[in-house]
C-alpha positions in Angstrom: -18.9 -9.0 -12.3 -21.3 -6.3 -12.1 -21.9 -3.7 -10.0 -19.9 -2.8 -6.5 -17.3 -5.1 -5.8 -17.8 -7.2 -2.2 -15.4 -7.4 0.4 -12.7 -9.5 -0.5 -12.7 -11.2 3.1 -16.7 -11.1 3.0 -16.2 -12.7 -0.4 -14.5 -15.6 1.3 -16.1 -15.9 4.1 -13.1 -14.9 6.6 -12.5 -12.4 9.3 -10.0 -9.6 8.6 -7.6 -10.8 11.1 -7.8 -13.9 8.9 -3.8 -15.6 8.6 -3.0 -17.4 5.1 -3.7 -20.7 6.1 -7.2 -19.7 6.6 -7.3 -17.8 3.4 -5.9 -21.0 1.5 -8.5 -22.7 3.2 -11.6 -20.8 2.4 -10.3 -20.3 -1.6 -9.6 -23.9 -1.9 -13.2 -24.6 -0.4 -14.7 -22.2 -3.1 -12.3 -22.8 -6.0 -13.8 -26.6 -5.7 -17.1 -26.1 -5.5 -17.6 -23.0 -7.9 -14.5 -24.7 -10.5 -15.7 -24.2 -14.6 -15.1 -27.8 -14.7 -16.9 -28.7 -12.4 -19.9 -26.4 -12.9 -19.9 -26.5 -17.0 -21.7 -24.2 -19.0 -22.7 -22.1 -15.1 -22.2 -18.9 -15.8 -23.2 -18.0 -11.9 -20.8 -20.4 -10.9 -17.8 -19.1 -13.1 -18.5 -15.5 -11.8 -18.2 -17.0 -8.2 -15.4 -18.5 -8.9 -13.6 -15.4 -10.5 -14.7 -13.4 -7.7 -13.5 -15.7 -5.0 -9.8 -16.0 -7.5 -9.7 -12.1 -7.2 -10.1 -11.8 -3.5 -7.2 -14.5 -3.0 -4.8 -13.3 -5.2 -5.1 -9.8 -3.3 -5.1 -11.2 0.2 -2.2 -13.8 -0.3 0.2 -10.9 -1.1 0.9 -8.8 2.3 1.5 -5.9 0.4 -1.3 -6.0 -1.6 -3.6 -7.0 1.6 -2.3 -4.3 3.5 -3.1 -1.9 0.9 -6.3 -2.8 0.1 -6.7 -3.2 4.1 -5.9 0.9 4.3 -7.9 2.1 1.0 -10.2 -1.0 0.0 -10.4 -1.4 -3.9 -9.8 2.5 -5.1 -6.2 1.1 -3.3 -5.1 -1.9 -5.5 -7.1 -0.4 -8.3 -4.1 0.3 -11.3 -1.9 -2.3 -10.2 -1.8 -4.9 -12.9 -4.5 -6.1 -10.9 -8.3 -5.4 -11.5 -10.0 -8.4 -11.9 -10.1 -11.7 -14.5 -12.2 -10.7 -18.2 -12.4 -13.9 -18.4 -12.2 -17.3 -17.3 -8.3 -18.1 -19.0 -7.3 -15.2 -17.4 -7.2 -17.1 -13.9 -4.9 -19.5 -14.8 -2.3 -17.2 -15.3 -1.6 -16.8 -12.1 0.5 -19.9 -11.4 0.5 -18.7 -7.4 -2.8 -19.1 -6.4 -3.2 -22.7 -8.5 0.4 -24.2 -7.7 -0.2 -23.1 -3.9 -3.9 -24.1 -3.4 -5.5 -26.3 -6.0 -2.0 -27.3 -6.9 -1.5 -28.8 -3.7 -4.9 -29.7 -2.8 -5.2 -32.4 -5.7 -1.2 -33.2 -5.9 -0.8 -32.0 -9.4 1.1 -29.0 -11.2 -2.3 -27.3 -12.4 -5.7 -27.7 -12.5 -8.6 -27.6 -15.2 -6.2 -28.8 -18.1 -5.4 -25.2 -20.1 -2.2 -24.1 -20.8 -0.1 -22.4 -17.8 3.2 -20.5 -18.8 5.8 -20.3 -16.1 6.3 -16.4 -16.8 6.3 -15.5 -12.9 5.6 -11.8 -11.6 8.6 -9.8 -10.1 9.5 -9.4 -6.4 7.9 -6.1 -4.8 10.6 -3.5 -3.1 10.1 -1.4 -0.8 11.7 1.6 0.0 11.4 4.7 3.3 11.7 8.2 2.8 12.1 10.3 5.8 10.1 14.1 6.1 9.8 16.8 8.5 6.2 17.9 9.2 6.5 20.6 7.0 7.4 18.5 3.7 4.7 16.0 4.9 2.3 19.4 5.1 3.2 20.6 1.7 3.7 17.9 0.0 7.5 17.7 -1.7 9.3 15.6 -4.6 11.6 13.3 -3.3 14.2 11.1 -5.2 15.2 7.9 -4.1 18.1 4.9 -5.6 16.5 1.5 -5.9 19.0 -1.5 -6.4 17.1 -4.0 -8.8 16.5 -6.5 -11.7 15.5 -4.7 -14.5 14.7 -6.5 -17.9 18.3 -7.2 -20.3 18.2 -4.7 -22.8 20.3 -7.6 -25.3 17.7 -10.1 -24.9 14.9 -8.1 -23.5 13.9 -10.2 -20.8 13.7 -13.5 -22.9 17.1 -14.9 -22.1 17.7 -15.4 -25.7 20.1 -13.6 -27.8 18.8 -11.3 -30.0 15.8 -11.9 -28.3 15.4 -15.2 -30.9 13.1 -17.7 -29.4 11.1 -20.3 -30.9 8.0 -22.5 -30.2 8.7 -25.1 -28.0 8.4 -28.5 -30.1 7.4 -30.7 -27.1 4.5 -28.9 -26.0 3.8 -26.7 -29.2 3.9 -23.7 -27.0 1.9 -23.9 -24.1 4.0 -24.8 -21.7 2.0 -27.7 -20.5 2.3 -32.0 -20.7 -1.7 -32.1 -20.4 -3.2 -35.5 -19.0 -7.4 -35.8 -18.8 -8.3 -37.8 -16.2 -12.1 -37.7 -15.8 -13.9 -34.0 -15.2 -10.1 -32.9 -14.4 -7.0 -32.1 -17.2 -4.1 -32.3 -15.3 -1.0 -30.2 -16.8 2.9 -30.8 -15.8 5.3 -28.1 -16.5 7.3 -29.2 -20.3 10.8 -30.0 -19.3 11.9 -29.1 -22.3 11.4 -25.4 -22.2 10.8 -24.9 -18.0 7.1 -24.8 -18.9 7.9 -20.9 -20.4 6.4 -22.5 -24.4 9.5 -20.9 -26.1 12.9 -22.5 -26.4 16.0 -20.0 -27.0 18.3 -20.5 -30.3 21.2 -19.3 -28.4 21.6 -18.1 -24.5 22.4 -14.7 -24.3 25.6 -13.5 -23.5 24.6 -10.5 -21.8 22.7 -12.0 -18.5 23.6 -15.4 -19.5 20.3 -16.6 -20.3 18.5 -15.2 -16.9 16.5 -12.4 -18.8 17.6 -9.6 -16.1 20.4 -7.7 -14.9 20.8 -5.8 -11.3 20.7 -1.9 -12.1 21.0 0.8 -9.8 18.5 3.8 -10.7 17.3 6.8 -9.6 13.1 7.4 -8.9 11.6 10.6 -8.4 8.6 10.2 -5.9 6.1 12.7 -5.6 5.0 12.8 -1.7 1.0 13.7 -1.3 0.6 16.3 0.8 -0.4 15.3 4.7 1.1 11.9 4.7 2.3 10.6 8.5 4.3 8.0 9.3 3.7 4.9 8.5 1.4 5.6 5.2 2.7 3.7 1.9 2.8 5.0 -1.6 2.3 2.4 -4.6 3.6 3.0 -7.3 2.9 0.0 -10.0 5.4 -1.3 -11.8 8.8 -0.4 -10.2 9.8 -3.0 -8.5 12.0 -6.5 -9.7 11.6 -7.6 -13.4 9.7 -10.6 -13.6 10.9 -13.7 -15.1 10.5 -15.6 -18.2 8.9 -12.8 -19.4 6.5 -11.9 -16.3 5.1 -8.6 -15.5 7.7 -6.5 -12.8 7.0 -6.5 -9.2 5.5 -2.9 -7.6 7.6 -0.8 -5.2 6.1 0.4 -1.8 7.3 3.8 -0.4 6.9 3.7 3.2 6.9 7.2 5.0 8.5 8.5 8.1 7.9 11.9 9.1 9.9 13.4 12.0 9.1 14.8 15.4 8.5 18.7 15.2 10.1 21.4 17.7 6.6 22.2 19.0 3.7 20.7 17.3 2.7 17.3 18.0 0.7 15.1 15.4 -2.5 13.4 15.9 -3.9 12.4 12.4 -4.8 15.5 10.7 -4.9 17.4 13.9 -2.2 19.5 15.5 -1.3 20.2 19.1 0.8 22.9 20.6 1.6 24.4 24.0 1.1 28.2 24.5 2.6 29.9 27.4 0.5 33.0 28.6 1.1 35.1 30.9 -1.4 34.9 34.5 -3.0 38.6 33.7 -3.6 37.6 29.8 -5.2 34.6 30.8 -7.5 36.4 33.5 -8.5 39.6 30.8 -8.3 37.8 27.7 -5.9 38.2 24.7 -4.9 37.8 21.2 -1.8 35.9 21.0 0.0 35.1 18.1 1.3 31.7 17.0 3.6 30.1 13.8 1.9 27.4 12.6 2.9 25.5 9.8 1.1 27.7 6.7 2.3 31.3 9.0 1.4 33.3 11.3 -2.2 32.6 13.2 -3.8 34.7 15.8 -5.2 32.8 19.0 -7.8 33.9 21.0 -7.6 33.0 24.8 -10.4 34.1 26.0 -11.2 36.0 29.3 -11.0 33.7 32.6 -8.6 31.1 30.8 -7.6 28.0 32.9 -4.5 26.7 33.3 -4.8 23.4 30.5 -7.5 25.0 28.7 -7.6 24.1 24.9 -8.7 26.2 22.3 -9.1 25.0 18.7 -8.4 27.1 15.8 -10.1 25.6 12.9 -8.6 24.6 9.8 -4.9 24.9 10.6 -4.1 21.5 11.2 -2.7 18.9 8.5 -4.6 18.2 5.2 -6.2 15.1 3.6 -3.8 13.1 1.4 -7.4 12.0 -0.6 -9.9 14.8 0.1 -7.4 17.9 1.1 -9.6 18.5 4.3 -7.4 20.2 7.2 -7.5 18.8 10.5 -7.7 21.9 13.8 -4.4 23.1 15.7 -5.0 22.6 19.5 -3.6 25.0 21.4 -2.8 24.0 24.9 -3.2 26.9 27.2 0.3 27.1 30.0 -0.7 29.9 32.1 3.1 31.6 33.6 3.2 32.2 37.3 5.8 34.6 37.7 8.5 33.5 40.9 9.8 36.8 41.5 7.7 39.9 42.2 9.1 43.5 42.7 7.6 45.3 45.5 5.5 47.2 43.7 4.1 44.1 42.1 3.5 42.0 45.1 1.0 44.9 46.6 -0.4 45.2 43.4 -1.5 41.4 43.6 -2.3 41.8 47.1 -4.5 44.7 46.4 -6.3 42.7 43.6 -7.0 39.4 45.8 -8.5 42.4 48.4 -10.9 43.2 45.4 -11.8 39.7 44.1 -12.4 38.5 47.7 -15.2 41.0 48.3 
């Protein structure tokens, strides 16, 4: 497709509160009216039919939806995932046309080419806990995934040696293909579990599964002003997939703890400052830690009690464009409780002069 992508749900037609039955609903609609076989030699048609196959496969997955729901395209951009070059290339993805089309017509596949049962890993997901100062700075954190990683013996085929061959029953593709009118209806091959290859001999290694559960240890580099809640993708790092399938991606979900005395509001920061009554009546320069040092606040002359003052560019940055949010600082004005002598008639000689 050229130019901008659309909205995946304006693509199919749904709200973005939209649950999956709805999805399934509005991709099987589209997927039947815009199908290559259905629509041969429509080169509009295919593209609409590619298009509306992208949006589902990203939708269907609530990882994947909630990521694109945070950062739109730019956020599932890199992850295996960037659209079909071609026509084939949708029915490699056994999920959306086993779930919808599958199921919608009562057969194993739809359209009659080849399908191999090589199925995607599982996504993890994983927390790391901050303070606001690593979220402010940005840090390197390593964390210790338990997974399924690929058997070095067999490298993921299940096969020793990695020796597979052609499966003779279906010559490779997987499929037990059936026309039946505008529609070629595959089966999965029992022979080979619908993967195309057949092993010599099961490996003794993982005993024939392809994977093996690993523990390992991931350095993460945390962006700098992430807050709690925000999820990091990295592609590729989550459960090996099987027969041969691409692994699953992991999702770091953040969690940044309460500070001492600044509270968080997206990029901006809050803070109480107490004053004393005289600096908030003549003005003052007081100064404050903030996260990046020492800043100097100006209260102004005639401060009231709860007055805010915003010091610019001293709140939290950006993760994507580095921007800092302000600091608010929340003015307390002190009344002091007990006044020496001296004091008392000096506050009674002052209300003399401001009640003239």
């Amino acid at each position: 497709m050229s130019g901008a992508k659309r909205d995946y749900y304006e693509v199919l037609g749904v709200e973005r509160t939209a649950g999956a039955d709805e999805l399934k609903q509005a991709f099987r609609k589209l997927a039947v009216q815009f199908h290559p076989d259905r629509n041969p030699g429509d080169k509009a048609a295919e593209e609409k039919f590619k298009e509306a196959s992208e949006a589902y496969k990203v939708l269907s997955d609530p990882e994947q939806r909630r990521v694109y729901d945070a950062y739109g395209h730019r956020g599932v951009e890199g992850s295996g995932f960037s659209g079909f070059s071609n026509v084939e290339d949708i029915f490699n993805f056994s999920d959306i046309f086993g779930s919808v089309l599958g199921d919608l017509f009562g057969f194993g596949s739809f359209g009659g080419r080849g399908r191999s049962s090589a199925a995607r890993g599982s996504n993890l997901k994983a927390g790391i806990r901050l303070t606001l100062e690593d979220a402010f700075r940005g840090t390197k954190r390593e964390i210790k995934l338990r997974r399924r990683d690929p058997c070095p013996d067999c490298k993921g085929t299940g096969a020793e040696g990695g020796n597979v061959a052609t499966c003779p029953d279906c010559r490779g593709t997987g499929q037990s293909v059936t026309a039946t009118g505008f529609l070629r209806i595959s089966v999965p091959c029992r022979r080979c579990g619908a993967t195309g290859r057949v092993a010599q001999r099961r490996c003794g290694h993982c005993r024939g599964e392809g994977s093996l559960a690993v523990e390992k240890s991931l350095p993460i580099a945390v962006p700098a002003g992430v807050d709690s809640g925000d999820t990091l993708r990295i592609a590729g790092e989550g459960e090996a997939g099987q027969r041969g399938g691409p692994p699953g991606d992991l999702f770091v979900v953040f969690e940044v703890e309460p500070h001492p005395f600044l509270k968080r509001e997206g990029p901006d920061l809050h803070m109480d400052l107490p004053v004393a009554f005289t600096q908030a009546i003549l003005g003052a320069d007081v100064e404050v830690e903030s996260l990046d040092g020492k800043v100097t606040v100006e209260i102004p002359a005639g401060t009231q009690p709860g007055q805010t003052v915003l010091v610019k560019k001293r709140g939290m940055p950006d993760p994507e464009s580095g921007r800092r949010g302000g600091l608010h600082v929340h003015v307390r004005v002190l009344i002091p409780k007990d006044l020496s002598r001296e004091q008392r008639k000096a506050v009674a000689e002052l209300e003399k002069l401001m009640s003239k």
